[in-house]
ZADO-1210 file (C-alpha; in nm, 4 decimals, padded with zeros to 6 digits):
<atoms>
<atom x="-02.9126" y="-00.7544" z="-00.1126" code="UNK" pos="1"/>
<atom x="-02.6488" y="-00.9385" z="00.0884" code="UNK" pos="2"/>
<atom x="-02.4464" y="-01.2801" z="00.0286" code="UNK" pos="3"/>
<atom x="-02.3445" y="-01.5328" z="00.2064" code="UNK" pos="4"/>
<atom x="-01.9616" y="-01.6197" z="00.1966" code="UNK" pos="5"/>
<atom x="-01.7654" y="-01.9006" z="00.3519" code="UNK" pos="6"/>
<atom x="-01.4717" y="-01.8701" z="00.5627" code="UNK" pos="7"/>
<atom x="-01.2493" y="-02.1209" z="00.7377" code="UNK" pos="8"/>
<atom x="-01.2608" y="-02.0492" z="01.0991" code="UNK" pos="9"/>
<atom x="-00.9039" y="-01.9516" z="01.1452" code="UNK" pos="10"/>
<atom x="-01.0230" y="-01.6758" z="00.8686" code="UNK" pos="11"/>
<atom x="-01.3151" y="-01.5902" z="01.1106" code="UNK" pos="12"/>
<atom x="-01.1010" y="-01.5853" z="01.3947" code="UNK" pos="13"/>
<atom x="-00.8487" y="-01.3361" z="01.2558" code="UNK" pos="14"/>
<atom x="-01.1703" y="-01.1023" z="01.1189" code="UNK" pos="15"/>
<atom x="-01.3321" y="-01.1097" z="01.5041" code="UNK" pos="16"/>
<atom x="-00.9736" y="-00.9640" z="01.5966" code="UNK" pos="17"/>
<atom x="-00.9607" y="-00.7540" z="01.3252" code="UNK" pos="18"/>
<atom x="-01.2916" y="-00.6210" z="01.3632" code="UNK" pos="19"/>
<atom x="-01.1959" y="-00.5782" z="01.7574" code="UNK" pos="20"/>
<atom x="-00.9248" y="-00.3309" z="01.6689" code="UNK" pos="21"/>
<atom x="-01.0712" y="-00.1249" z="01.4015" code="UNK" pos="22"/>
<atom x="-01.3762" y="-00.1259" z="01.6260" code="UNK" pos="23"/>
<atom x="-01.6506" y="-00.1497" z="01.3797" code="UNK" pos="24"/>
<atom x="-01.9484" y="-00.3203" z="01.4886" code="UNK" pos="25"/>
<atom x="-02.0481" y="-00.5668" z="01.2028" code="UNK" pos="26"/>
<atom x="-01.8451" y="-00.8290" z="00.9905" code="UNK" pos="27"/>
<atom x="-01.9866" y="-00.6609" z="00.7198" code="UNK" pos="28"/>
<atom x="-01.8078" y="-00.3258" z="00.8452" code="UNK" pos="29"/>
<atom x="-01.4905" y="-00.4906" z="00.9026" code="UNK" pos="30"/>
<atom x="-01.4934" y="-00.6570" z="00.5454" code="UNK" pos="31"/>
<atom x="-01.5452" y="-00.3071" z="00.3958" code="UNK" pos="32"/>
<atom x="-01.2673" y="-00.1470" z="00.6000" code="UNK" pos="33"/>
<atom x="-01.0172" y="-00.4037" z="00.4950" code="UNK" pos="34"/>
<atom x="-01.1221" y="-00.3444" z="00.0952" code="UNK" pos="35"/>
<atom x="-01.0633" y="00.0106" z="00.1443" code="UNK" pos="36"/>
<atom x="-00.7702" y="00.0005" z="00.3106" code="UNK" pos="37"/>
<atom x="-00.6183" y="-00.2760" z="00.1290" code="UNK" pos="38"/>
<atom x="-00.7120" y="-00.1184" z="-00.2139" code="UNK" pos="39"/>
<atom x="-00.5369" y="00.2215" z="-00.0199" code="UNK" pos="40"/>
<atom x="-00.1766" y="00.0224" z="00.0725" code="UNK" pos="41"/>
<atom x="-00.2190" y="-00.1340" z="-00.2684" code="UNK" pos="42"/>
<atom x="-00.2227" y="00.2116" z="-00.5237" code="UNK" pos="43"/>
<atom x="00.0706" y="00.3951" z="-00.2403" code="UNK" pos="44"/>
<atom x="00.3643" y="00.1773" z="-00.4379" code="UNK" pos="45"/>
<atom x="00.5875" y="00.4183" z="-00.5928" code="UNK" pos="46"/>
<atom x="00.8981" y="00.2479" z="-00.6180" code="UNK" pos="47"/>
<atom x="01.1004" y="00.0895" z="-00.9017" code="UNK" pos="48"/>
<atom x="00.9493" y="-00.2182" z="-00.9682" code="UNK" pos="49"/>
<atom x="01.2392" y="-00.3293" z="-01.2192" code="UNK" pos="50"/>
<atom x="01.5100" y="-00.2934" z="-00.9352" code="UNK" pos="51"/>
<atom x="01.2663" y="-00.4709" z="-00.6966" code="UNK" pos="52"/>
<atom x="01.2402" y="-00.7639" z="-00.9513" code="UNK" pos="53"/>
<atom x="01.5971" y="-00.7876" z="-01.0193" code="UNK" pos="54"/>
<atom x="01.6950" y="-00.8160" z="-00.6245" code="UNK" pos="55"/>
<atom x="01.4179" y="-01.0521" z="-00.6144" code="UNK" pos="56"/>
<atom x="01.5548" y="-01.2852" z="-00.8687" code="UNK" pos="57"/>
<atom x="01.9094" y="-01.2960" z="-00.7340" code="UNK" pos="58"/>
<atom x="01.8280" y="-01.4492" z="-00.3991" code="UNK" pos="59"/>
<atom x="02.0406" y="-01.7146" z="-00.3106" code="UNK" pos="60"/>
<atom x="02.1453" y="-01.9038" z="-00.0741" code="UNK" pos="61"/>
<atom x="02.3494" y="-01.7960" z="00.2132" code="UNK" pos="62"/>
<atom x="02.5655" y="-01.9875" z="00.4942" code="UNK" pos="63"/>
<atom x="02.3234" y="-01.9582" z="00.7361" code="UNK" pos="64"/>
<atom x="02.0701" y="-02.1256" z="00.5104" code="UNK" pos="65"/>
<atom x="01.8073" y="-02.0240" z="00.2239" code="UNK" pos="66"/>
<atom x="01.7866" y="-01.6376" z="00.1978" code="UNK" pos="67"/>
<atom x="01.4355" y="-01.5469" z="00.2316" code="UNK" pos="68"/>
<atom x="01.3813" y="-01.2147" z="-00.0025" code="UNK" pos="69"/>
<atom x="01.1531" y="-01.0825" z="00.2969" code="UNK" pos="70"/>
<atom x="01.4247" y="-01.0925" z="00.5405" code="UNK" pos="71"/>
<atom x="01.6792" y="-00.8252" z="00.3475" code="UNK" pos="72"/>
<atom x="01.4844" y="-00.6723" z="00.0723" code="UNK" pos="73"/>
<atom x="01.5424" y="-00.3254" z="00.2230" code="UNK" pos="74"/>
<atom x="01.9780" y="-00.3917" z="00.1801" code="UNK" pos="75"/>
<atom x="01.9051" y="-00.5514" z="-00.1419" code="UNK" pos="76"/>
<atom x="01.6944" y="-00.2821" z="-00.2996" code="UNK" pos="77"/>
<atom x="01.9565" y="-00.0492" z="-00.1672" code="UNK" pos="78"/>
<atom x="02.2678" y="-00.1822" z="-00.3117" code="UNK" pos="79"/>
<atom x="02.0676" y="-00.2201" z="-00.6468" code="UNK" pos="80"/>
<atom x="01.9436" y="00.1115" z="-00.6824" code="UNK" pos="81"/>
<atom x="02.2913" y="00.2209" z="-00.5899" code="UNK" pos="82"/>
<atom x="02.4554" y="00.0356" z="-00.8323" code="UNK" pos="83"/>
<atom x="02.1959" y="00.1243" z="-01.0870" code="UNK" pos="84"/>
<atom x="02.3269" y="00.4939" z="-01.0560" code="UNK" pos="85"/>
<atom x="02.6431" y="00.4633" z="-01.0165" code="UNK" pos="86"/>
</atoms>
């Protein structure tokens, strides 16, 4: 049985190139190789999701302008897990 899904084109787009690197021959392939892999990356967290949420709700605002949590997680975490032992 198959299905038919819409996808904007941008999202087609991005699967062609995606499908180009893992080399797999079908969208169908490429779809399946992205579950797998996604629900792979997905169960490898094994950090401490409390400290994580804590430096995540502290952002502020900086001088340069508003601190994106993406940009210095890695420091925040850090400094949180340090001060959470100390």
């Amino acid at each position: 049985m198959s299905t038919t899904i819409r996808v904007s084109k941008r999202d087609k787009e991005a699967l062609e190139g995606l499908r180009k690197r893992l080399g797999t021959k079908t969208m169908s392939e490429t779809l399946r190789r992205a579950i797998a892999l996604a629900r792979a990356s997905d169960d490898r967290f094994a950090g401490n999701i409390e400290a994580l949420q804590k430096v995540l709700s502290t952002a502020r605002p900086s001088a340069k302008g508003v601190v994106r949590a993406s940009e210095r997680v890695d420091e925040e975490v850090a400094a949180a897990l340090a001060a959470e032992s100390a």
